[in-house]
C-alpha positions, 0 to 999 in steps of 0.5 A: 472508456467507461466510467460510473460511481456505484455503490457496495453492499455496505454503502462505501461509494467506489469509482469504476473506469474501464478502458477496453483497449488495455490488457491490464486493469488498477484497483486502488482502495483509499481507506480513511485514518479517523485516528491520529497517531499515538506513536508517530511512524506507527501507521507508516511502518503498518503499511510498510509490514502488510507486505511482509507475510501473513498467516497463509504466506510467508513474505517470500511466498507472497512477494513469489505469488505477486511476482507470477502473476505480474502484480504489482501491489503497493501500499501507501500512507498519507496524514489522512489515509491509507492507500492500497493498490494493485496493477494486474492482467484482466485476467489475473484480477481475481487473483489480485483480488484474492491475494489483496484480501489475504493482505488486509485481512491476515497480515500478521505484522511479525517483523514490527521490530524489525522493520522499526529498525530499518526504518530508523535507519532510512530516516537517519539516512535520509537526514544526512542527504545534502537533497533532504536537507536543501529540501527541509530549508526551502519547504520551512522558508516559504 
């Protein structure tokens, strides 16, 4: 197993490890938030609309391009960054590469308000679990 730290072109340090006995290959970006939000749930539904569409796929045609090409491509939002990350075939990385740039750099994010609706509806859904709510009064009474 290999593994290094090395620098880009634009100074961003990344870590690269490589295990020559998988037939599949993890790339995962962790992207800093500098700003707080100004409307709470706006980067949470960010995340969630990267994958849906952008200007030279439609959300079905790029969840059909992930889908060939067995890539499992996922985004995350945590209080201080914004995680991407794609699990492919070696093979296949390039194509990985290529769909994960169209997705951060022509996301349209045209389904905003409707992607805020459902998650308005999760979150109410989510309340309303008896495990959510156990949850919420043993995290606030430790």
């Amino acid at each position: 197993m290999t593994k290094e730290i090395s620098t880009l072109k634009n100074k961003i340090e990344y870590i690269y490890k490589k295990n020559d006995n998988t037939p599949r290959i993890a790339l995962c970006f962790n992207l800093s938030v500098n700003e707080p939000e100004k409307t709470p749930g706006v980067y949470s539904l960010m995340a969630r609309l990267l994958l849906q569409g952008t200007k030279n796929y439609s959300s079905e045609e790029l969840a059909n391009e992930f889908e060939k090409y067995a890539i499992d491509f996922s985004s995350e939002i945590f209080p201080n960054y914004l995680r991407l990350k794609f699990v492919c075939l070696n093979e296949d990385f390039s194509k990985a590469i290529e769909l994960m740039n169209e997705v951060i750099t022509n996301s349209t994010f045209e389904e905003f308000e409707k992607e805020r609706i459902k998650l308005k509806g999760e979150i109410t859904a989510e309340l309303d679990s008896p495990k959510s709510l156990l949850r919420h009064i043993f995290n606030n009474c430790s």
